[in-house]
Backbone as a ProteinNet text record, in pm:
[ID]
protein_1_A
[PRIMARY]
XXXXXXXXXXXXXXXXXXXXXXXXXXXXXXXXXXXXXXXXXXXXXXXXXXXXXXXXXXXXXXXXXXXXX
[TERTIARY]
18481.5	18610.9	18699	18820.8	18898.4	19046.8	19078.1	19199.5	19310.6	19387.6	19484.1	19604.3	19614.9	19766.3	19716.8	19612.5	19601.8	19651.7	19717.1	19747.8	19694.4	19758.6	19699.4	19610.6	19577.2	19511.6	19410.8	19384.4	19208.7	19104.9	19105.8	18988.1	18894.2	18971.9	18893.6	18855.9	18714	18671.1	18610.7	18644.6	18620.5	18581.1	18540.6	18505.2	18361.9	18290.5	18171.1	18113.5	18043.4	17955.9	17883.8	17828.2	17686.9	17604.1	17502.4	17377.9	17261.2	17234.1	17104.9	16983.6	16841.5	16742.6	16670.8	16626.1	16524.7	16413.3	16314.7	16207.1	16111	16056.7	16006.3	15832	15726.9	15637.2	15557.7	15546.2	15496.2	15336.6	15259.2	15110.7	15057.9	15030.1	14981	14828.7	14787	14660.6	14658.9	14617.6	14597.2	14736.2	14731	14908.8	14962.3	14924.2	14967.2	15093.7	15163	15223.1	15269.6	15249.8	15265.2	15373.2	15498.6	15577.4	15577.3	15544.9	15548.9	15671.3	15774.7	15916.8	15933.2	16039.4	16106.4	16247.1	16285.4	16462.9	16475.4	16530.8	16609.5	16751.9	16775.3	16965.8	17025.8	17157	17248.5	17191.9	17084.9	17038	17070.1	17175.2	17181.5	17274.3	17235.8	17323	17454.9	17554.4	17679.2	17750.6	17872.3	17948.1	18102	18099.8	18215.1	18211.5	18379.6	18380.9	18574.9	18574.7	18736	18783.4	18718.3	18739.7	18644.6	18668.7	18574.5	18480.5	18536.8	18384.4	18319.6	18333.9	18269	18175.7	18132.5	18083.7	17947.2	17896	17799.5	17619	17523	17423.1	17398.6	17318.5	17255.8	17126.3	17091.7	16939.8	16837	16830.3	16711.8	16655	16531.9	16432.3	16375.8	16337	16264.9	16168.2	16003.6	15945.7	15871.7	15814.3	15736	15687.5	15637.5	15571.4	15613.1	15614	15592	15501.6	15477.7	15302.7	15401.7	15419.2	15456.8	15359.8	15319.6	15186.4	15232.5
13093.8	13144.3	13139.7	13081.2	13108.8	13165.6	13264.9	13331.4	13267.9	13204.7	13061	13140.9	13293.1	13362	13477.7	13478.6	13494.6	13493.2	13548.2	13482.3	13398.5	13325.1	13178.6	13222	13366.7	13411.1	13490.6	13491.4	13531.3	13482.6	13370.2	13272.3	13182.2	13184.7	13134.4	13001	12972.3	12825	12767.7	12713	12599.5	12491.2	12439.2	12249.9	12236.6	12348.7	12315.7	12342.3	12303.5	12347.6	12378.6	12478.8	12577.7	12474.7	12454.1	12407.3	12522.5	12525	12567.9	12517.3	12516.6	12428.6	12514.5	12523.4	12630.3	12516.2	12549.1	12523.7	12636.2	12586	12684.6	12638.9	12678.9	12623.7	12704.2	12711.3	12800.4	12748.8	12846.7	12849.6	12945.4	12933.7	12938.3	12979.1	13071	13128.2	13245.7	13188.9	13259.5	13335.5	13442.9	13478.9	13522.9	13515.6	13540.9	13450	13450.4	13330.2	13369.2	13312.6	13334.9	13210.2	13279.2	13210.2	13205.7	13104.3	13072.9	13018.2	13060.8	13008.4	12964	12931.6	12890.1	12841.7	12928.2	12919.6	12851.5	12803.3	12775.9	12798.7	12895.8	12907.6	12872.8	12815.7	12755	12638.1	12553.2	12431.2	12338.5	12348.4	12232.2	12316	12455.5	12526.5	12531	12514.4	12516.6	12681.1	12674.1	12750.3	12781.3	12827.3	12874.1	13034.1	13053.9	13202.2	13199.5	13328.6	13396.9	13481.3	13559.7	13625.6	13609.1	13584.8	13526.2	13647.6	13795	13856.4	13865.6	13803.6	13815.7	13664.7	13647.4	13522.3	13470.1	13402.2	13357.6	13368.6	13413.5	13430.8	13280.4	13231.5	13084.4	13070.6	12938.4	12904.8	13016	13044.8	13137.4	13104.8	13144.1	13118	13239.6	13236.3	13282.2	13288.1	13338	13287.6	13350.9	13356.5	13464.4	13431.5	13470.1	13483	13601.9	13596.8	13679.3	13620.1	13748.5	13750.1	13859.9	13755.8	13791.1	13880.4	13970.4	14028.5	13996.7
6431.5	6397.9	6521.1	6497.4	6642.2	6580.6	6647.6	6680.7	6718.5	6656	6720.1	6751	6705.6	6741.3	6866.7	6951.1	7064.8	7189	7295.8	7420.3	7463.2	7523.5	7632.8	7724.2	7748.2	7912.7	7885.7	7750.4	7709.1	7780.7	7870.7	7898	7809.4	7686.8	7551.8	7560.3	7535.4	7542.9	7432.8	7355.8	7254.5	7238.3	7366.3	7383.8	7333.6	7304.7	7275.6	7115.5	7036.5	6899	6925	6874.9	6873.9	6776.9	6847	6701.4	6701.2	6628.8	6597.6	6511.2	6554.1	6458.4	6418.7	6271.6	6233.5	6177.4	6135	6047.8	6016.9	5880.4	5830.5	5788.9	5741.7	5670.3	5563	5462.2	5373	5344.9	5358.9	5311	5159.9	5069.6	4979.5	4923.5	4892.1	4869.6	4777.5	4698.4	4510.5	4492	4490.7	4430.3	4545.1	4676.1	4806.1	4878.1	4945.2	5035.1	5225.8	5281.9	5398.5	5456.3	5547.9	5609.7	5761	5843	5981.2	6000.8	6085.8	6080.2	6274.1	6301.7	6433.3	6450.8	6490.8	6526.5	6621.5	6736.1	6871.8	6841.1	6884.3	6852	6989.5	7007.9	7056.4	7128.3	7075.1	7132.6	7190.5	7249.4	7362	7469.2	7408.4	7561.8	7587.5	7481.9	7468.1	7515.7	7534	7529.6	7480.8	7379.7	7282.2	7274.1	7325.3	7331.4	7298.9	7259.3	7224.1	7362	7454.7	7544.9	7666.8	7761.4	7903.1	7916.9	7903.3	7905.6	7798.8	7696.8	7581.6	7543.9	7640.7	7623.6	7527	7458.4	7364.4	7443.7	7445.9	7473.2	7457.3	7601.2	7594.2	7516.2	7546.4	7425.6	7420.7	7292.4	7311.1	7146.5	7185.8	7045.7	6994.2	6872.8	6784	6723.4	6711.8	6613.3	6530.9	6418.2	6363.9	6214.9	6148.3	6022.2	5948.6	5806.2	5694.6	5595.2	5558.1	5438.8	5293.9	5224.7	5074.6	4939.8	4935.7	4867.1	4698.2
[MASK]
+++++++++++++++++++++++++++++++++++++++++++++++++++++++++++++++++++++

């Protein structure tokens, strides 16, 4: 989202896209299911922000499982 009716002297930076990659894998066993997942959010280390101290947290990951009963 960007604020286009902002002052010019926010420090606001825009040159970059955030990516992010998830995957997921589901396992299966009688009426059970289990999910092993993995995020990497802002993957290639970008920076996009509205205010210079408010700046975007760099690459960081995620990972974990859920068990469906």
């Amino acid at each position: 989202y960007i604020w286009w009716n902002l002052s010019s002297n926010t420090g606001a930076k825009y040159d970059h896209m955030i990516w992010d990659f998830n995957i997921k894998k589901r396992f299966q066993w009688k009426k059970k299911k289990a999910y092993v997942f993995l995020s990497v959010h802002n993957l290639f280390n970008g920076s996009q922000y509205t205010f210079i101290d408010r700046k975007n947290p760099r690459r960081w990951v995620e990972m974990g499982f859920r068990i469906d009963f």
